[in-house]
KOLVO-262456 format. One record per residue (C-alpha): residue in one letter; residue number from 1; z, x, y negated. Coordinates in steps of 0.001 Angstrom, whole numbers. Layout:
ATOM   residu   num         w         u         v
ATOM        a   NUM         Z         X         Y
...
***
This chain:
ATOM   residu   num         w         u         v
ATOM        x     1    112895     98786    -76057
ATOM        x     2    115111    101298    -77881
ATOM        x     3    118499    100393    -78971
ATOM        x     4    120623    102304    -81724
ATOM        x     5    123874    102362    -79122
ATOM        x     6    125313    101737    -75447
ATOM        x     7    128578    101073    -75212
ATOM        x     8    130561    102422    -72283
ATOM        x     9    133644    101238    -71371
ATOM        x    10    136481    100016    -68292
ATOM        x    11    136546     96179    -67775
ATOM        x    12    140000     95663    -69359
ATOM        x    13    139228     96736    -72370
ATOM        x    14    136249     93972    -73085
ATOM        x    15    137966     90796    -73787
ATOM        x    16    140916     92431    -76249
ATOM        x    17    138462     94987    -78152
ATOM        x    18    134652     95816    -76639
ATOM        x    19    133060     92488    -76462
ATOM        x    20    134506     92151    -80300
ATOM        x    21    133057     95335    -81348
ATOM        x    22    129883     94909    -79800
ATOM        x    23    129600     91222    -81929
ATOM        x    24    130450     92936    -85202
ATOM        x    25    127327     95474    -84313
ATOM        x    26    124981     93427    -84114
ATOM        x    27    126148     91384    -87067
ATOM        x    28    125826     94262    -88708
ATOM        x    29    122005     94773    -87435
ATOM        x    30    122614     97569    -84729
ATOM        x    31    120460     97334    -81694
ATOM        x    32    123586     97733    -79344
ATOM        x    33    123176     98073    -75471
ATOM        x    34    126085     95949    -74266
ATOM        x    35    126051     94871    -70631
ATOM        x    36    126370     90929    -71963
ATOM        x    37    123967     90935    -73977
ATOM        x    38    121464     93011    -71985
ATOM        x    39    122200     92497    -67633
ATOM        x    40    120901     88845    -66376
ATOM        x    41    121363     87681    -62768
ATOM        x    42    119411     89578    -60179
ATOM        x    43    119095     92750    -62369
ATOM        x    44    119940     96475    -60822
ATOM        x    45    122947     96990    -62608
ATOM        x    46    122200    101236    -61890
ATOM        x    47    118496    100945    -63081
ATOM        x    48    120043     98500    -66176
ATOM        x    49    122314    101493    -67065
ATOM        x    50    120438    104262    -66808
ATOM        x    51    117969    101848    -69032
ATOM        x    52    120114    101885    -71624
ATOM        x    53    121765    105127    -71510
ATOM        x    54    118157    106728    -71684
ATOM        x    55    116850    104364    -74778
ATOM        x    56    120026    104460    -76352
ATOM        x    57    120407    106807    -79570
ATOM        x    58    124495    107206    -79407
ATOM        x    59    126559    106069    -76868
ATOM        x    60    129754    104711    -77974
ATOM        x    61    132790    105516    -75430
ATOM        x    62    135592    103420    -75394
ATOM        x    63    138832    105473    -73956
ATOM        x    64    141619    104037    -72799
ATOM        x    65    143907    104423    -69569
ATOM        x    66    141858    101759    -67574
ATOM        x    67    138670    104007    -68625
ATOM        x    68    139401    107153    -67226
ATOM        x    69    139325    107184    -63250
ATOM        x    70    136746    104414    -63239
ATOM        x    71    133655    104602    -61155
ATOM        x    72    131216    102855    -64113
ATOM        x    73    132634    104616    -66689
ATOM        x    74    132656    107592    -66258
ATOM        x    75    129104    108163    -64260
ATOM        x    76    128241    106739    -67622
ATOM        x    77    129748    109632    -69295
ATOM        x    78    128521    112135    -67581
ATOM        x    79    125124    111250    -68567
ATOM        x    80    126171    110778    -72181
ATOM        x    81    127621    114350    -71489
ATOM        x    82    123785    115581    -70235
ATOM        x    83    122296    113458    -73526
ATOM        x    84    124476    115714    -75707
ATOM        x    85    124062    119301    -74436
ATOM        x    86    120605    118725    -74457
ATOM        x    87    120588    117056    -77762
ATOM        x    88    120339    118940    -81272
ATOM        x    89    122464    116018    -82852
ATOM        x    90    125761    114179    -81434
ATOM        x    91    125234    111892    -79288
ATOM        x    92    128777    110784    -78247
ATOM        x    93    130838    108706    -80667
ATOM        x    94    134253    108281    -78541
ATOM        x    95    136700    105642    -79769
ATOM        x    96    140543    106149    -78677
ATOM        x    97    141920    102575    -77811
ATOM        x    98    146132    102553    -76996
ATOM        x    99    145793    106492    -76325
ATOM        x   100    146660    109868    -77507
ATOM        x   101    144391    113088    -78099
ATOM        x   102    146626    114888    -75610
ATOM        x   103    146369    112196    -73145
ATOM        x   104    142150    112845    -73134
ATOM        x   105    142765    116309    -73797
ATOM        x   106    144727    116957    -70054
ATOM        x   107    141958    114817    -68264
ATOM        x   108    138542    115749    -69908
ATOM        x   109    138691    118623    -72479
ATOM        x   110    135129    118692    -73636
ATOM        x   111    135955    115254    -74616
ATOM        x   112    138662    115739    -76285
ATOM        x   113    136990    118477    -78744
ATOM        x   114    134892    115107    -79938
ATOM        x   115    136451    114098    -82724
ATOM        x   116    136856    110227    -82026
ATOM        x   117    138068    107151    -83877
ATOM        x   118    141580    105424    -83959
ATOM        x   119    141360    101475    -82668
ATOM        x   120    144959    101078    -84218
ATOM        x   121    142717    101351    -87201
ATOM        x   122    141302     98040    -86931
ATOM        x   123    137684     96873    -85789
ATOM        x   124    136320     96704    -89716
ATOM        x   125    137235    100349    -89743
ATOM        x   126    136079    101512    -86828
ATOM        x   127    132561     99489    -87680
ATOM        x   128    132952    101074    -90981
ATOM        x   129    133123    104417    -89524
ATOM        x   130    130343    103677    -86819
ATOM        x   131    127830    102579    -89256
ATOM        x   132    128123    105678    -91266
ATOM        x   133    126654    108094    -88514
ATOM        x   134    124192    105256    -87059
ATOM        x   135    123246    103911    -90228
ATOM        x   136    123338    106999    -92793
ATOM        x   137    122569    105533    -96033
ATOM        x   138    120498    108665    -96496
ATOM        x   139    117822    107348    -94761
ATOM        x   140    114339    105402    -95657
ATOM        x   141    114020    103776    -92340
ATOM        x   142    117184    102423    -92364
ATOM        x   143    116782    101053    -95417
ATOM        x   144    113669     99811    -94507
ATOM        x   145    114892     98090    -91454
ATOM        x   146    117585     96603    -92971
ATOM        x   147    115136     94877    -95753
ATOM        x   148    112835     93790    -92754
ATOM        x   149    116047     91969    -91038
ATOM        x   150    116945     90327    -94863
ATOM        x   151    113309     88910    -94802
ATOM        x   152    113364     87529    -91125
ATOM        x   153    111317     90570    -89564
ATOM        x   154    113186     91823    -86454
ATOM        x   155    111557     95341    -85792
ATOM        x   156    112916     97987    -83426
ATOM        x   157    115443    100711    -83907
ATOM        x   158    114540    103522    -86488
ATOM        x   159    113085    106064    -83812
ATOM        x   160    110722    103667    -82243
ATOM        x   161    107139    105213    -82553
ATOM        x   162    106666    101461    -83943
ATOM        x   163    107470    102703    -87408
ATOM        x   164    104931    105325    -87660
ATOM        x   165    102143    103369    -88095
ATOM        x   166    104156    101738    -91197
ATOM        x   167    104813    105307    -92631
ATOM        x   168    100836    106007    -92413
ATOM        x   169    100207    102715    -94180
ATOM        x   170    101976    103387    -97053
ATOM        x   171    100294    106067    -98369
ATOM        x   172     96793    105053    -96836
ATOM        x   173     95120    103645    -99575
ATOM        x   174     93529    106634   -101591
ATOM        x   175     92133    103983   -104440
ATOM        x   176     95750    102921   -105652
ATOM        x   177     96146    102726   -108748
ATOM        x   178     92942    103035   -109984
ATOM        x   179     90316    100179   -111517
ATOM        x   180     89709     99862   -107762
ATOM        x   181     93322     99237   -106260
ATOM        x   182     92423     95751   -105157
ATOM        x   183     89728     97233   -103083
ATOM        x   184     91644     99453   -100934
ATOM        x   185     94658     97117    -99165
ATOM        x   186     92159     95818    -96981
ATOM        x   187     91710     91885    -96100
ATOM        x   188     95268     90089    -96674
ATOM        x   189     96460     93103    -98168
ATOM        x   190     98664     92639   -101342
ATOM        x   191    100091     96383   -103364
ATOM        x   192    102841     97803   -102243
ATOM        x   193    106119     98718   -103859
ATOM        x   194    105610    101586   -106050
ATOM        x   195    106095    105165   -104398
ATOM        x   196    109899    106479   -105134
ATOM        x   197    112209    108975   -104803
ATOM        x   198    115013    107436   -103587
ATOM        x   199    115869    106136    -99908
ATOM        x   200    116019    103139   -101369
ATOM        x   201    112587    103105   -103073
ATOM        x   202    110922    104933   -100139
ATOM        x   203    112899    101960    -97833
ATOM        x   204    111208     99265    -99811
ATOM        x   205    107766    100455    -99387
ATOM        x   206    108079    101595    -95539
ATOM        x   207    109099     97754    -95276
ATOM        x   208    106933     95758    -97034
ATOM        x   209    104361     98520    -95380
ATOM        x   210    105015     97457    -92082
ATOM        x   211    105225     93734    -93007
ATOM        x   212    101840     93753    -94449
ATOM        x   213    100577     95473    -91496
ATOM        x   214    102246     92850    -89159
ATOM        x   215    100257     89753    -91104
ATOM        x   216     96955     91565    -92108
ATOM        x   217     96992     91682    -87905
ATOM        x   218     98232     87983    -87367
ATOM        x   219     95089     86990    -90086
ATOM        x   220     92578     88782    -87951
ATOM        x   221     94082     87332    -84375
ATOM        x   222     94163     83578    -86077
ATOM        x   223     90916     84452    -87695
ATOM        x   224     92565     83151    -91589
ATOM        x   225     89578     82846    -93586
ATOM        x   226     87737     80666    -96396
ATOM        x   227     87020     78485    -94019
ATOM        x   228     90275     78061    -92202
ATOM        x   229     91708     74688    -92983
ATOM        x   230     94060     74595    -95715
ATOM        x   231     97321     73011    -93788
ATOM        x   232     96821     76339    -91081
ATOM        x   233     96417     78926    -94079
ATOM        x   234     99784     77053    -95591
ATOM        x   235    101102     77419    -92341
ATOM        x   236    100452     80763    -91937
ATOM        x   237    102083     81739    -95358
ATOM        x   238    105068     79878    -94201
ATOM        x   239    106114     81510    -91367
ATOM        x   240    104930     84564    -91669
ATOM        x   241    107581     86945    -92831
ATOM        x   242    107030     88169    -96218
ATOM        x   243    104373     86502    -96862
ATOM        x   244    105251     83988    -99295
ATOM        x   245    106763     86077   -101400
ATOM        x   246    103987     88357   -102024
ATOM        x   247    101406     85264   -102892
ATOM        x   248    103596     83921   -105266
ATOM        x   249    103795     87420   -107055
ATOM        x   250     99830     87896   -106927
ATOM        x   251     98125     84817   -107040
ATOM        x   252     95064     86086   -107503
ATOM        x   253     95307     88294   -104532
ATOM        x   254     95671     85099   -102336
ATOM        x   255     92991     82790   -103815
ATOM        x   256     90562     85654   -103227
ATOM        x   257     91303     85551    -99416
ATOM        x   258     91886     81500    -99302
ATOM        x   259     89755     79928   -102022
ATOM        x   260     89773     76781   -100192
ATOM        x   261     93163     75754   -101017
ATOM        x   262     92645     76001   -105134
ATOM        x   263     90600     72798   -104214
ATOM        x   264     92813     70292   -106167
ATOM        x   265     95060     68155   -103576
ATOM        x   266     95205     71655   -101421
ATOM        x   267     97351     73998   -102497
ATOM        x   268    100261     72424   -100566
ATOM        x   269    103617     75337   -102494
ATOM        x   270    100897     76633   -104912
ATOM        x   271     99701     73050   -106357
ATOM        x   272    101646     73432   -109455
ATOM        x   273    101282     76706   -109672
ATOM        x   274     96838     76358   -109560
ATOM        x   275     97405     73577   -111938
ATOM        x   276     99463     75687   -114979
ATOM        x   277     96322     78615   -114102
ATOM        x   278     93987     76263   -114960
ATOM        x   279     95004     75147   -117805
ATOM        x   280     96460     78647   -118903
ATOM        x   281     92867     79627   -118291
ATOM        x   282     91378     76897   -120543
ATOM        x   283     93325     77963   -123678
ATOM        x   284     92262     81458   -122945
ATOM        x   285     88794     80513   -122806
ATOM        x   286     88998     78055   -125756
ATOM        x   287     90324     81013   -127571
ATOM        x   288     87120     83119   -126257
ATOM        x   289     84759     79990   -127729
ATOM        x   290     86529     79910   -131331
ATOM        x   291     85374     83342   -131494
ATOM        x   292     82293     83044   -130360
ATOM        x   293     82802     85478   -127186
ATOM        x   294     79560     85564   -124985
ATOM        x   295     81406     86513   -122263
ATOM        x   296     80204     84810   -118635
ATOM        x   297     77596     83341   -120206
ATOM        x   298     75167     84562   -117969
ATOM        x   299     76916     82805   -115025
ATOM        x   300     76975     79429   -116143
ATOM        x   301     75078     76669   -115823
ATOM        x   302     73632     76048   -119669
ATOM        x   303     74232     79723   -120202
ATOM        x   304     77165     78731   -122434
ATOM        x   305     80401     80391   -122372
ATOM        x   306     83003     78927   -118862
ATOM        x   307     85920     76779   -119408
ATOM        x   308     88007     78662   -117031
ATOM        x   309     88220     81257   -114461
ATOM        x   310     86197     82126   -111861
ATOM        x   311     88855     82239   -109308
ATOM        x   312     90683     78969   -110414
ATOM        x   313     87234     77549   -111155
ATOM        x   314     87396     74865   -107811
ATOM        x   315     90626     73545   -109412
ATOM        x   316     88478     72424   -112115
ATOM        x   317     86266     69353   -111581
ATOM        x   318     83403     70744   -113186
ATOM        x   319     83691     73842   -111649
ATOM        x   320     84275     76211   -115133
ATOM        x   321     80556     75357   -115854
ATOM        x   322     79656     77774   -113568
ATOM        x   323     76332     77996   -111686
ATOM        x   324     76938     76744   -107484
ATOM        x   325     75713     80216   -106897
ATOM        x   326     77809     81954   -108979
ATOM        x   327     81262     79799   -107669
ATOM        x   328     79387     80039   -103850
ATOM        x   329     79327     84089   -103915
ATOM        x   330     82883     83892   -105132
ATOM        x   331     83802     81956   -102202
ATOM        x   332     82581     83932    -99703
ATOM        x   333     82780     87791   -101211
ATOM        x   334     85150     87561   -103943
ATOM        x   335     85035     89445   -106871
ATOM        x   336     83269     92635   -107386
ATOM        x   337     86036     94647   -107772
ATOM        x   338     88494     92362   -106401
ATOM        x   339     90375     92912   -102397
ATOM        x   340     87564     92080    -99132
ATOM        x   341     87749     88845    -98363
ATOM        x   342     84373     88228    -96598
ATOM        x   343     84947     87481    -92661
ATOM        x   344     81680     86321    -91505
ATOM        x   345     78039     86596    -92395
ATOM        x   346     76246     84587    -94948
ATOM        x   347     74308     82504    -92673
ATOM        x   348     77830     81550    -90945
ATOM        x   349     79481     79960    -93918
ATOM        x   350     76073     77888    -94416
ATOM        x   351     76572     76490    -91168
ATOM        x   352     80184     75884    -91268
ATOM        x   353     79462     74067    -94722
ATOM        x   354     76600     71996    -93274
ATOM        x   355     79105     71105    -90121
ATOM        x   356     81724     68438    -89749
ATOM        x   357     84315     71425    -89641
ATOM        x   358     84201     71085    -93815
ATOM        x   359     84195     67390    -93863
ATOM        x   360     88074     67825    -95415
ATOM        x   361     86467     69002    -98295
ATOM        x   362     86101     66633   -101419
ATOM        x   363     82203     66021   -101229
ATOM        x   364     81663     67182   -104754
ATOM        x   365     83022     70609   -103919
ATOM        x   366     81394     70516   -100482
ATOM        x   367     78171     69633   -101583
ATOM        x   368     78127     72272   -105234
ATOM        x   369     78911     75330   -102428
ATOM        x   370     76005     74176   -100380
ATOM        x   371     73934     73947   -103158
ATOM        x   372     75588     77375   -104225
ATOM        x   373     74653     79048   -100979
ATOM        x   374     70997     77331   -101078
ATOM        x   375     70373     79033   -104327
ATOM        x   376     71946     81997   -103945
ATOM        x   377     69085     82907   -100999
ATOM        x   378     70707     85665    -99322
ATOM        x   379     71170     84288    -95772
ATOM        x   380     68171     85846    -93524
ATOM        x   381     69159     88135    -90614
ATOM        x   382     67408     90976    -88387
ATOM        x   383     70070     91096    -86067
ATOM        x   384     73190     88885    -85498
ATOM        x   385     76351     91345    -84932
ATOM        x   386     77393     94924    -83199
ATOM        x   387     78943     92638    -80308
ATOM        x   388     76052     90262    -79880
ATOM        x   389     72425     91296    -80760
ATOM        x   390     71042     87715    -80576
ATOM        x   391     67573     87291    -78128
ATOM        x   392     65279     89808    -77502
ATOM        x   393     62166     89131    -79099
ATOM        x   394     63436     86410    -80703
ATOM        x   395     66100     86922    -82981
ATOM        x   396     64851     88605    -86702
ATOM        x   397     61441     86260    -85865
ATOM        x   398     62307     83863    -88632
ATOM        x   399     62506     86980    -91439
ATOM        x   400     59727     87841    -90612
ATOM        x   401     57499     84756    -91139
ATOM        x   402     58932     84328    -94397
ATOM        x   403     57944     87969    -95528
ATOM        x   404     54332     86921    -94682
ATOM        x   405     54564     84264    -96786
ATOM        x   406     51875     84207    -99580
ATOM        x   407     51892     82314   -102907
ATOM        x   408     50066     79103   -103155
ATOM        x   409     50635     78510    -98840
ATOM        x   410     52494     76035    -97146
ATOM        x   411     54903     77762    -94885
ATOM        x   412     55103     76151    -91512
ATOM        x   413     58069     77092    -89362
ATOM        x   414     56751     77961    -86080
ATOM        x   415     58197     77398    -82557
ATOM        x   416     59606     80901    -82162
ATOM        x   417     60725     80829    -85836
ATOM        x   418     62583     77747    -85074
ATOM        x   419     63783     79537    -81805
ATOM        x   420     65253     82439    -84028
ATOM        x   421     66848     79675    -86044
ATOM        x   422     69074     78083    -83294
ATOM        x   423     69870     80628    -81743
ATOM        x   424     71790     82002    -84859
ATOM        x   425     73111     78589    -85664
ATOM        x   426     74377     78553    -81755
ATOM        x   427     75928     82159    -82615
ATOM        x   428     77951     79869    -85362
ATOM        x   429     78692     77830    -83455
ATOM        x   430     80594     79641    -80745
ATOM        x   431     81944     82223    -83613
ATOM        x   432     83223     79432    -85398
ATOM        x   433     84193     76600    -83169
ATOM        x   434     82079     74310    -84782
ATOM        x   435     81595     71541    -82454
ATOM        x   436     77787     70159    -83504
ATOM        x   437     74451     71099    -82031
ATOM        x   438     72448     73802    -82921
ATOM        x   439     69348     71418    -83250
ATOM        x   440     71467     69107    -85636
ATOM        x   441     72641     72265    -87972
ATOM        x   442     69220     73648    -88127
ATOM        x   443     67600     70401    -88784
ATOM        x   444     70222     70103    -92143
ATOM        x   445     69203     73453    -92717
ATOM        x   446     65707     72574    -93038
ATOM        x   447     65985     69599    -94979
ATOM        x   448     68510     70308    -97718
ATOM        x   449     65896     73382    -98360
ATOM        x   450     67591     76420    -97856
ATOM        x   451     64130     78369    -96526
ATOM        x   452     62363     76692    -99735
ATOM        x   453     65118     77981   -101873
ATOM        x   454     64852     81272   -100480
ATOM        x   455     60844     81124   -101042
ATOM        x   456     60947     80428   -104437
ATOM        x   457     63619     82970   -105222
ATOM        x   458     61734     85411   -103704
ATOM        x   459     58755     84550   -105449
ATOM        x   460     60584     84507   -108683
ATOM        x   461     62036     87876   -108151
ATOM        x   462     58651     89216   -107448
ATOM        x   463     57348     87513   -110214
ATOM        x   464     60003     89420   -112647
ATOM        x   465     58974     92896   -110991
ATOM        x   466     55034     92368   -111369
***
């Protein structure tokens, strides 16, 4: 851990003016090295020092009469004193408490050419004065910083390497501002403050730069996803720093990665929020119908134009009019030219939807994204993942049974067909946590008709190429 200062000083002095000091620093957000807050029982208090000298930007010194002549002290000068002639930039910020510059100047003259700040002053002066040279206003990190510690975000000191990854991020995404922005934040990504000028502006970005990175990671370790239930996606939004904020400011953005909670009853904060969409949505497609737009039409079910969004469209109890496939591809991939949302494969959502793991779900929705998946008939695999390649022999054996398929045959699913089949519903499983058979999930599989479906579309797609 770094620390913005370490604060030397004698004994005496803590009770009367140190320990008070030290508490106004870190109200004020400085990382401060102060043998309280830092030393517990059974520490080495030399190893503890030299700890905090070393990972310590300044060192505040704290000179009085009980200071000089002190063991502690003033071995923790000296090495303040090594930090500084080695140093391009001061390192030393000395503090006169009850003494005169003549009195430091007859015991340590290199000290005494430090210029160093007045206690008679009064601590909010001295803090004052402190937080100029630790906390220049000049710079984008500390304004960053102090944004992260307004929104609950505790990061490290400003020359932590941790900030350079933040720095990167913020000018990483080469589509920005373009018809493509969405596309370029990356899964629970949401834009960024514009780029500025000022410290201020830069500070802004840097922060909510380093925030994004900090939940885009906590999505992929907690595995968010469409099929996450909705009470741990509202979770996550809640106590994740940040977070909230940036959902409320682009809905659109967040439905795309958690679809699931525009089901009505699940948007726990958002509810109201899905609800005013909606029906902002209707009068904009109502407007669309009175003149005669044909917009969407090809997406629906009776190739008339939809009531509502695509997006908002499992808010609505008919679903916008729109075709299962059409509000199924949605779910999983998001819009064309919307952020990346999809997590697993194809084949993995199918068996999550045909598990108890969805049973939340109102059945009506449940059952249209089944029947959404079915039709849409893009679920076969070759191979399973880079980090597990399924069964030699075995796995891609289903595909390729149906691509012998001929027009006018019954297809019969053979044993090492079926094989192929649970094996990938098994890699589901484990992926997934679904807690069902393979056999059982296969068996659904087969009977709601997904490898029917995916006959006859191919068939029909043929049919249109002949």
């Amino acid at each position: 851990m770094l620390y913005d200062a370490f604060i030397s000083y004698a004994t005496e002095d803590k009770e009367t003016f140190v320990k008070p000091l030290a508490l106004a620093l870190k109200k004020s957000n400085v990382a401060v090295w102060f043998d309280e807050f830092e030393l517990k029982v059974g520490d080495s208090l030399r190893r503890s020092i030299d700890l905090g000298l070393s990972k310590s930007r300044f060192g505040i010194v704290i000179l009085s009469r009980a200071f000089f002549g002190k063991k502690w002290p003033e071995w923790e000068l000296d090495g303040l004193v090594q930090r500084q002639i080695s140093n391009s930039t001061p390192v030393i910020l000395p503090i006169r408490l009850n003494i005169t510059q003549e009195y430091i100047l007859n015991i340590s003259p290199s000290i005494a050419d430090i210029y160093a700040l007045r206690a008679e002053v009064g601590l909010d002066q001295v803090v004052t004065e402190l937080l100029r040279v630790i906390k220049p206003q000049g710079s984008s990190l500390v304004v960053a910083r102090e944004r992260l510690i307004q929104l609950n975000y505790y990061p490290p000191v400003v020359t932590d390497d941790w900030w350079h990854n933040a720095i990167e991020y913020c000018g990483s995404n080469s589509v920005e501002g373009t018809f493509q922005d969405a596309m370029g934040w990356g899964r629970w990504g949401f834009p960024l403050p514009p780029r500025g000028e000022t410290a201020i502006e830069k500070g802004e970005r840097i922060a909510w730069a380093a925030l994004q990175l900090n939940w885009q990671a906590m999505s992929e370790n907690e595995r968010i996803s469409q099929v996450s239930h909705p009470d741990i996606v509202h979770n996550f939004i809640k106590n994740t720093p940040g977070l909230m904020e940036v959902s409320n400011k682009y809905l659109p953005f967040l439905v795309s990665y958690a679809p699931q909670i525009t089901i009505k009853g699940y948007g726990g904060d958002f509810e109201i929020l899905f609800a005013e969409w909606l029906e902002h949505s209707y009068q904009v497609y109502a407007e669309k119908q009175r003149i005669k737009s044909t917009e969407g039409t090809g997406v629906t079910i009776n190739k008339t134009l939809p009531t509502c969004d695509e997006l908002i469209a499992l808010h609505d109890n008919k679903f916008g009019g729109y075709k299962p496939e059409t509000i199924a591809c949605n779910f999983v991939q998001g819009d064309l030219m919307g952020p990346p949302v999809k997590v697993y494969e194809n084949i993995d959502y199918i068996f999550w939807l045909l598990s108890k793991e969805s049973s939340w779900m109102p059945e009506p929705v449940r059952v249209y994204l089944i029947e959404g998946m079915k039709r849409w008939a893009v679920w076969p695999w070759f191979s399973f993942s880079d980090d597990h390649k399924g069964k030699d022999g075995v796995t891609g054996k289903l595909v390729e049974s149906l691509q012998k398929y001929k027009r006018g045959e019954k297809f019969k699913l053979n044993k090492i067909s079926r094989l192929d089949l649970e094996t990938r519903a098994e890699h589901s499983i484990a992926l997934l946590g679904i807690n069902e058979k393979a056999s059982e999930l296969c068996d659904k599989f087969i009977n709601i008709g997904f490898i029917d479906a995916w006959i006859e579309e191919r068939l029909l797609n043929r049919k249109k190429r002949v």
